[in-house]
N, C-alpha and C positions, 0 to 999 in steps of 0.2 A: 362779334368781329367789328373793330371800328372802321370805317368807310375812311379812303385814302383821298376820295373825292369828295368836292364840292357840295353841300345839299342841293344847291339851285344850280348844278352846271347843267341839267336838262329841263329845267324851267322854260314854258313855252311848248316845248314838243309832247305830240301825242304819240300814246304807243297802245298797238294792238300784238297780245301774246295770246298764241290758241293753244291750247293744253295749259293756261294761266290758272286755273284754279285749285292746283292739287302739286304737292310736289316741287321738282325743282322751276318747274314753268310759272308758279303760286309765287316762289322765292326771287326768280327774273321780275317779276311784276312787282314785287314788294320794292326792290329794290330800286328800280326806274321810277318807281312813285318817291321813295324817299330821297332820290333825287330829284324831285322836281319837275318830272313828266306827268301828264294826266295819262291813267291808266283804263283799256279797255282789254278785259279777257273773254274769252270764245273756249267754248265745250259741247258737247251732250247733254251735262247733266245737267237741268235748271237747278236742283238743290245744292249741287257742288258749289255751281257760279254764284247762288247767292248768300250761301253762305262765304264765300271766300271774297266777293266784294263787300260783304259786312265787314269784313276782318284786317281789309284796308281801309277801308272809311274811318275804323275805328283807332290807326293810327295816323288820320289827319290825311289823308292819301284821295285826292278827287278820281273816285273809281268806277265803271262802270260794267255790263257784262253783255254782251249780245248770245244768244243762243245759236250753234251751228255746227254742223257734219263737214269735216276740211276733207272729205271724201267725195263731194258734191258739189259742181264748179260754183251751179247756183245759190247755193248756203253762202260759199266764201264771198260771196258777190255782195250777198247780206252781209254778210260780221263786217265787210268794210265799207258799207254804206251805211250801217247803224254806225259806225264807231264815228265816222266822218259827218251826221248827221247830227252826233252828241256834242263833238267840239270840234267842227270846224273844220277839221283838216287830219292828215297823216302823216306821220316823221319817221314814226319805228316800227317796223314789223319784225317779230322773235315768231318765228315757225319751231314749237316744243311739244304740237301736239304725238304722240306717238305711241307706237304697241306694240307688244314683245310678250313671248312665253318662250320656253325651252321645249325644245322639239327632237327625235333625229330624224336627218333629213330622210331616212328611207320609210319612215312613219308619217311625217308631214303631209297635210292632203295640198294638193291645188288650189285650194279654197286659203286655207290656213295662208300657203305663201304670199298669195295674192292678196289677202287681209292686211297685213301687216307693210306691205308694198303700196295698196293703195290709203294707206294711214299716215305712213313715214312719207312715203317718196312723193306719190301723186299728190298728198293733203299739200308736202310746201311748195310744191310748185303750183296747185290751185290755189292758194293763198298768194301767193308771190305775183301771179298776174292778173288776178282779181286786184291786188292792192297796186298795180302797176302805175296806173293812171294818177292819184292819188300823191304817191311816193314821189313821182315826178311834177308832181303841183308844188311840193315840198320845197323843191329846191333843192336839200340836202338830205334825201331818203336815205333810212339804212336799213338793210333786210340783216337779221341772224339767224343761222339754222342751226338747228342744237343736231349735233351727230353725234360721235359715237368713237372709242378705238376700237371697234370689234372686227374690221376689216381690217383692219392695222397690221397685218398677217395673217391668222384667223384667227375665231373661236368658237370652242364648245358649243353645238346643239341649238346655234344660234344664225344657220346659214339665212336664213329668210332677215333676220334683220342686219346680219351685216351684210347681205346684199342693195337693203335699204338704205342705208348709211350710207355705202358707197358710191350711190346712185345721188345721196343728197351731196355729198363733198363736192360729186363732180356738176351738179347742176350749180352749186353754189358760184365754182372757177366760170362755169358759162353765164349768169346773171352777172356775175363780176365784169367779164370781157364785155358783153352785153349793152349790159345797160349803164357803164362808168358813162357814157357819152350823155346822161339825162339829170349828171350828179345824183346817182343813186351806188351808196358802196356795199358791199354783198358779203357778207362774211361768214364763216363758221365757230361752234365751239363746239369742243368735241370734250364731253367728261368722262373722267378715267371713276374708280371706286368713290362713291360719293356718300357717306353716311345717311341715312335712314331714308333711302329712298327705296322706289319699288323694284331697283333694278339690284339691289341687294337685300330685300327683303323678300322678293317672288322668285326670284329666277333661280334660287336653292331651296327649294322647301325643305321642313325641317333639318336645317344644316345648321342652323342659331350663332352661336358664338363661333363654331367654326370654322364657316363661312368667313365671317369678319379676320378670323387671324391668318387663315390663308390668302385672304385679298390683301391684307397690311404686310404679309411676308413678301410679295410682289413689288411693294411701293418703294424704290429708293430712297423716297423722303421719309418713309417708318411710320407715317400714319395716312389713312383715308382724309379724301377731301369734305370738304360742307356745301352745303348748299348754296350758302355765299361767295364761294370762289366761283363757283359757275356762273350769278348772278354779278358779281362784280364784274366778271369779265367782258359782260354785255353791258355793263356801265360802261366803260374802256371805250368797247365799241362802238358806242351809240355816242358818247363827247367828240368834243372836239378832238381829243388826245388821240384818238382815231381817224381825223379826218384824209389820211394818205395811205390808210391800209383797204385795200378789198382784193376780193379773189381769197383770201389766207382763213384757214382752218385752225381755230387756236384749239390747239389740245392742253385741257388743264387737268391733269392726271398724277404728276407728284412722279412722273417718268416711268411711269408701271405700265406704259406700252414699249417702252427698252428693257422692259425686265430679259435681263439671261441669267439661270444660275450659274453660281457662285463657284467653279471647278476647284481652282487650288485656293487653300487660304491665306489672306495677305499677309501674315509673319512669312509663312514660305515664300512668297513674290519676295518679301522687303527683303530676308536674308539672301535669295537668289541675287538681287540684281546689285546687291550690295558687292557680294561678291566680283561678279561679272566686272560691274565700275573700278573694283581696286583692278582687276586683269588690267584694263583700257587704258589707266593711270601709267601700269606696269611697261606696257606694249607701245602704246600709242595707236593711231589712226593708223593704218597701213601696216601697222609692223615697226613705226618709227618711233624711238620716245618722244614725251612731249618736251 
């Protein structure tokens, strides 16, 4: 997918992505590098992070990784003082660390729910004011929280993360109100069916292909997203082209959280209302010809 942007319109700015090593959080970070940000990713896994800072390096990308638990206010305090240690300073913080399994909720332990709450919810808001101080040294900090449409109504077998989600949207609107007064803007993305990532490759075990056609049956736009639409969109965000948006949740989902099915089919609509129109012609507004 060719980039609509700039290669250097984020030249200059550093960015720290936690869950950057794997997935769509790998894909954020690729892409703010290949725009011209110096990139720093945050995990658990040291093998993850250093294989995935090789994998930027090696497309010219100045990368680096700090190791760190976004569950532990103390870890986040580290990722953002290694990162700010490596170059200087802070501009972008992407909050993508996160956890998820399919559950029902009358099987779910307490442990279970509160896992995935202190992963999702607690991790971006310990990252958000560990990186606080920082953000606002910036001048023009920008925080993005990767959420979700799964509160979006509801869904399936997933109450513990869309309660997570929910929790981030709405922390997101509060750092938004917050902290606009320090030039720091606060934003969301929230991705709908994303190709080959682990939220359609885990969350259906052996479902394989039919997984994928029933999530593309949902999509108005007829196919799943990439992992660049998610990543570009935090380009967006992170540019200047952004600089008057915070508080807002961008959902980039192909409108598969307005999915309703389809009741009557549209030849029957076109012929109905065709009809109706010659009546209206016939009649007029009130009763009166036209």
């Amino acid at each position: 997918m060719a980039s609509p942007f700039r290669p250097d319109v984020l030249k200059g700015k550093v960015a720290l992505v936690t869950g950057g090593g794997s997935g769509i959080g790998f894909e954020i970070t690729r892409q703010l590098g290949l725009h011209g940000a110096k990139v720093v990713i945050s995990g658990r896994r040291k093998e993850v992070l250093e294989n995935a800072t090789a994998s930027l390096r090696n497309e010219g990308i100045d990368a680096s990784f700090v190791q760190g638990d976004v569950r532990k206010y103390e870890s986040c305090e580290a990722m953002v003082a290694g990162a700010v240690k490596q170059y200087g300073r802070l501009d972008i913080l992407v909050n993508c660390a996160a956890g998820n399994f399919l559950a029902l909720p009358e099987e779910l332990s307490s442990n279970g729910f509160r896992t995935v709450l202190e992963i999702d919810t607690l991790g971006t808001f310990n990252v958000s004011r560990a990186a606080f101080a920082a953000l606002r040294d910036s001048g023009a900090g920008r925080v993005i929280n990767i959420s979700a449409t799964l509160h979006h109504g509801a869904t399936w077998f997933q109450a513990h993360a869309s309660a997570a989600k929910a929790a981030i949207d709405s922390l997101t609107r509060s750092l938004a109100l917050e902290w606009g007064s320090f030039g720091i803007r606060v934003n969301g993305v929230a991705p709908g069916p994303i190709r080959g990532t682990a939220g359609m490759e885990k969350l259906a075990p052996g479902a394989g292909g039919a997984l994928n056609d029933a999530a593309v049956a949902r999509i108005p736009l007829g196919h799943m997203g990439e992992k660049e639409d998610i990543a570009l969109a935090c380009v967006y965000l992170s540019s200047p082209a952004g600089r008057f948006v915070s508080g807002h949740t961008m959902v980039v989902d192909g409108a598969e959280s307005l999915h309703k099915e389809q009741i009557v089919p549209r030849a029957m609509v076109s012929s109905v209302s065709r009809g109706v129109e010659g009546k209206s012609r016939k009649v007029g507004i009130g009763g009166s010809k036209l």
